[in-house]
N, C-alpha and C positions, 0 to 999 in steps of 0.2 A: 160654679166658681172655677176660674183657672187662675191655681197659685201662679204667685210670680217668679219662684226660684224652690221646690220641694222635689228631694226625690228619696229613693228608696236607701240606704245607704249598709242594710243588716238585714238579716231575711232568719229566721230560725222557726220548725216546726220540732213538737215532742207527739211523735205517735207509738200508742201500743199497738201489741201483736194482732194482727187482724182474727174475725172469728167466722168462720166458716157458715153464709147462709145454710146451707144445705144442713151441717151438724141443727142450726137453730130448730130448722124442718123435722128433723126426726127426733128434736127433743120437745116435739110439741108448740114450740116458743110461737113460730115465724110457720105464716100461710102459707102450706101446699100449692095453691093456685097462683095467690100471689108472688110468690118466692117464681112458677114457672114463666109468668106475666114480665116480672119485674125487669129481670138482667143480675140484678144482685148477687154478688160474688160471696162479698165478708162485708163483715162493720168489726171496727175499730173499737176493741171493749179495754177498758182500763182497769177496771175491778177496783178496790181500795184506795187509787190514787186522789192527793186531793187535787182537786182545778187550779186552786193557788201555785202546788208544789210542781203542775203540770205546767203550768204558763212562766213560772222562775226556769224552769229548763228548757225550753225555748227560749225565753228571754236571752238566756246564758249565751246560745249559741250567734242572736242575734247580735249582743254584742261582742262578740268574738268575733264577727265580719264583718262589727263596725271598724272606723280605722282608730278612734281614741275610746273604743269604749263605755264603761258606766261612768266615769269621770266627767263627760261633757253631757248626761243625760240633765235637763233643764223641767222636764215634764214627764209623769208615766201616767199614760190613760190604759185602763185594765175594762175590757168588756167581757161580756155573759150571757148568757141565755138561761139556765140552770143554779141551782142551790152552788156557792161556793164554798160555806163554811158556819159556822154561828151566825146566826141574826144579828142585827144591828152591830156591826164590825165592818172591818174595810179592807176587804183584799189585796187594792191596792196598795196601802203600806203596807201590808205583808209582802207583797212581793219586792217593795224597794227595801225594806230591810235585809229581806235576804240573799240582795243584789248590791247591799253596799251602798245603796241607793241618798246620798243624806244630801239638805239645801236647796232641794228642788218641789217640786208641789206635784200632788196626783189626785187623781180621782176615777171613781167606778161608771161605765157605760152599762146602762141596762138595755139593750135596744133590739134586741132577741138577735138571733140569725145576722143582722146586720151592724152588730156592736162595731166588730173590726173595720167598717166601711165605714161608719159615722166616727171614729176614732179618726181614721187619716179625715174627713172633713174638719172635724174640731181642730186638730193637729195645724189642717192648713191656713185657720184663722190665725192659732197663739205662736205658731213658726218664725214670723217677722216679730215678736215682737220678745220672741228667747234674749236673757241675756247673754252677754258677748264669753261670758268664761261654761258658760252651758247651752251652748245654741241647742242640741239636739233634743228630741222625744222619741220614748217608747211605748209602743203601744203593745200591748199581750193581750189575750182571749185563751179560755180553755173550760171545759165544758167536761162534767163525768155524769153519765145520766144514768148509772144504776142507784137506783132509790126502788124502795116498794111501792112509792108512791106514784112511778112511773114505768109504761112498757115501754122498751125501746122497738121491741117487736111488734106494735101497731101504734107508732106516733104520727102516722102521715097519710097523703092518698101514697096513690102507688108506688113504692120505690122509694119513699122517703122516711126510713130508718133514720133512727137518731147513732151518731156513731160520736168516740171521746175522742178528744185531742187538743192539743194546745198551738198556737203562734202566736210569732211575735216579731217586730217588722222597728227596725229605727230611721227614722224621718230627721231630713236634714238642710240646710239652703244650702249647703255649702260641695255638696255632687254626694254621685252614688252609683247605682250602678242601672236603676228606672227614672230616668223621671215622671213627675205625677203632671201629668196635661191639663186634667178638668177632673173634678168633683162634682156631681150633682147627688140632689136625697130629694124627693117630693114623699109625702104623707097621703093616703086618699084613705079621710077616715070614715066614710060611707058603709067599708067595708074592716071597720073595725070591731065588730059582732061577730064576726068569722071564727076567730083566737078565743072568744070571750064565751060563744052560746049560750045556754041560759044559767051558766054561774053566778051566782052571787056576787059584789064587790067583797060582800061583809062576812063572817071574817074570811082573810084570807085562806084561798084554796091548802096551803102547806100546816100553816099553823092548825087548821079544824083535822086536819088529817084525812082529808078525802082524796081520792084517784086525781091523778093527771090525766084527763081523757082529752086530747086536741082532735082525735076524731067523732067524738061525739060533739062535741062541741060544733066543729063544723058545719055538722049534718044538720042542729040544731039551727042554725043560721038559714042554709040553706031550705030547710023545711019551710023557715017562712019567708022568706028573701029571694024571691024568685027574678026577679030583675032589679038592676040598678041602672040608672040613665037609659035606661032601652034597650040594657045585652043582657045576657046571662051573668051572673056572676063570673063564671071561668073567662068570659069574653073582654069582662071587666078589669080584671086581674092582670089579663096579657096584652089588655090596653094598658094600664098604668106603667107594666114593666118594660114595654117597646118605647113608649112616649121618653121615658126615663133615660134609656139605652140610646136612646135618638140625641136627646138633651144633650147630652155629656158628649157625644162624640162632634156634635155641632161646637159644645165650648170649647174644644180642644181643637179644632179644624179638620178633625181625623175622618174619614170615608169609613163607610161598614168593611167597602171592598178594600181596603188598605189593612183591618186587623187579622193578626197573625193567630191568633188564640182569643175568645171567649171565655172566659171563665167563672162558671154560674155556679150555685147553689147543688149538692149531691141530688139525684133524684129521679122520677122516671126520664126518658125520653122524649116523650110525649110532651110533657111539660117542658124541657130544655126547648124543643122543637118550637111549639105552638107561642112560645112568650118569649122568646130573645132571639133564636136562630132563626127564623124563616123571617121575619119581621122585618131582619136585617140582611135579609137577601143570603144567609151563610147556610154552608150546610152543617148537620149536630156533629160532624166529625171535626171541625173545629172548637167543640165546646168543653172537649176532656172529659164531656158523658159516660165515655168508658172505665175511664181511669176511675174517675169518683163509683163506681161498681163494684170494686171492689175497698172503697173507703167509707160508706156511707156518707152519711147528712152530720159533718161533724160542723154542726151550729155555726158560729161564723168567721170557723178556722178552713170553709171548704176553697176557698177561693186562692189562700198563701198557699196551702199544701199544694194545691195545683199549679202554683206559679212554681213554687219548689222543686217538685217534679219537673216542669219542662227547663228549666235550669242546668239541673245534677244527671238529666239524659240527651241534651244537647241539642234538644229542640226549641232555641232562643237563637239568636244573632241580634248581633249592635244592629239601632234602628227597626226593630221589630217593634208593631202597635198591639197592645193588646187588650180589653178590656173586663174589668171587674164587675159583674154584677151581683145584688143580694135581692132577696126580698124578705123582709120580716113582718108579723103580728103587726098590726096598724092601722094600715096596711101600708106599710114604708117600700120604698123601692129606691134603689143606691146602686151609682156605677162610677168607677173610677178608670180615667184611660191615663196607661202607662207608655211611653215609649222606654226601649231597650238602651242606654244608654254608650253598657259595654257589659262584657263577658265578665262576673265577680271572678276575684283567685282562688275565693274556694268551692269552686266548683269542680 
C-alpha cells in the first residue's frame, strides 16, 4: 500500500530504567553463556506499571509534538502483545479517557510484536476517510511482561529478551515531520505452529494458569517441522521477512542502497543479519542492533524507540529513507518506509 498523503506528525516513547543483563546473570534469572553469546546489555523492566498507564504517557508526549493535539485526534488504535489489564475490557477507551479523548472511535490491536506496524497500515486505510474537524489518529502500544506466568529471562532464541515500554506515534494527511512511503504486511501461516507448539486452543493459556513457555513451544514445532517448501524453517522465516522488506521498498520506489537506517525487531545479530540486513545488501550497523542491546525486545515499541533515538541524537536529516521492519506470531512480516521530511522542534 502507498498511502497517498500520510505522515508521522507526533512521535512519543515512555521507557523505564533499564536493568542490567549481567545483575540478571548473577541473580540466577538470565543465561551465563547466553548472556556471554548474546551482546545484551539491560532490558527495560517496568515493575508495577500498567500497559495502559504506560502507553497514556507516551501518548501525552506524542501529542505534545503534535501541532493541535488531542483535539483533532478522529481515531485511537491501542496495540499489545501481553496482558493489559482485566479480561474482557478495552484499553483502548481507557486510554482515550484519560487523554481527554471524547467523539472519536477506537479500538484494540492484538497482533503480537507487530501491533504498532499493522496500526500505521489500518491508520492508512481510515486516514482519507477522517472527518474534517478530526482528521488525525493515534496510535499507542505498551507491553509490562512481569507476570509469574512469564520469564522475561528465556522468552526468545538468542538475544531476544522481552523488555517493557510504551509508544505512541500521530498519523496525519495534512504533514509532519516522516512521511509514510509504502505499507506492506504478508501472513505465511505455514509457520503458524511455531508461537503455538503443542498448546492447546482450549482453555486459554492465562485463564488455566499455565507457564508462557514461547520457547518450548518453538522447539515443539521444530521437533516436528523439519522443512517447509524445501528450506529449513529459519531459512523460511528470513525468506518471508526479506520478500517483505523487498515489497515495501519497491511500493515506495526507495533502493535498499538509498536507506539511511533499518530499523528491526530488538535481538540477536545473527538474526538482524541473516533476515533483513544482508538480504538487502546492508550492513547490521545500519540496523540500530546495538542500541536495541541495551533496550531489549520491547514488543512492538522496538522500532519507535529507535527512530526516537536517531532523532534526539542527530543522526536523521531532511530526506533520509528509512525502514521499519516487524515480524510477529503468525507468522506476519511488516515493513513501513519513511522518508525524513524535516528536523521536528522538539528535538
Amino acid at each position: 500500500m502507498k498511502p497517498p498523503s500520510m505522515f508521522l506528525a507526533g512521535l512519543g516513547c515512555w521507557l523505564p530504567e533499564p536493568y542490567p543483563a549481567s545483575e540478571a546473570v548473577a541473580a540466577g534469572l538470565y543465561d551465563a553463556t547466553v548472556f556471554a553469546e548474546s551482546g545484551l546489555r539491560s532490558v527495560l523492566v517496568a515493575g508495577p506499571e500498567a500497559p495502559p498507564d504506560m502507553a497514556v504517557r507516551a501518548a501525552r508526549t506524542a501529542l505534545g509534538h503534535s501541532a493541535d493535539g488531542h483535539t483533532v485526534i478522529g481515531t485511537v488504535l491501542h496495540g499489545s502483545t501481553f496482558f493489559q489489564g482485566p479480561e474482557m475490557w478495552s484499553p483502548s477507551a481507557y486510554v482515550m479517557r484519560e487523554l481527554g479523548i471524547t467523539g472519536a472511535t477506537g479500538t484494540e490491536i492484538r497482533n503480537g510484536c507487530n501491533s504498532m506496524l499493522a496500526g500505521v497500515e489500518l491508520a492508512a486505510g481510515l486516514l482519507p476517510h477522517q472527518s474534517g474537524s478530526r482528521p488525525d489518529i493515534l496510535l499507542t502500544t505498551a507491553d509490562n511482561f512481569t507476570s509469574p506466568l512469564f520469564n522475561r529471562w528465556d522468552s526468545g532464541p538468542m538475544g531476544v529478551i522481552a523488555a517493557d515500554a510504551a509508544s505512541a506515534v500521530v498519523l496525519s494527511a495534512r504533514g509532519g515531520f516522516a512521511r509514510v512511503d509504502a505499507v506492506v504486511s504478508r501472513v505465511y501461516p505455514e509457520f503458524e505452529a511455531m508461537t503455538r507448539g503443542d498448546e492447546p486452543l482450549f482453555p486459554p493459556t492465562g485463564s488455566a494458569g499455565r507457564r508462557i513457555d514461547t520457547v518450548a513451544r518453538a522447539q515443539q514445532f521444530n521437533e516436528r517441522v523439519r522443512e517447509v517448501g524445501g528450506m529449513s524453517v529459519a531459512d523460511g522465516i528470513a525468506k518471508a521477512c526479506s520478500e517483505t522488506a523487498l515489497a515495501a521498498l519497491d511500493e515506495a520506489g526507495v533502493k535498499a542502497s538509498d536507506l539511511r537506517w533499518v530499523l528491526v525487531p530488538n535481538g540477536d545479530e545473527a538474526t538482524t543479519r541473516n533476515c533483513v540486513m544482508e538480504p538487502l545488501g546492508l550492513d547490521v550497523s545500519q540496523s540500530q542492533w546495538e542500541f536495541g542491546c541495551g533496550i531489549g525486545h520491547a514488543s512492538s515499541s522496538d522500532q519507535l524507540i529507535a527512530l526516537d533515538h536517531l532523532l534526539r541524537t542527530g543522526r536523521l536529516d531532511a530526506g533520509d529513507h528509512v525502514l521499519l521492519f516487524g515480524g510477529a506470531p503468525g507468522w506476519s512480516a511488516a515493513a513501513v518506509v519513511l522518508t525524513i521530511t524535516e528536523l521536528p522542534s522538539w528535538i
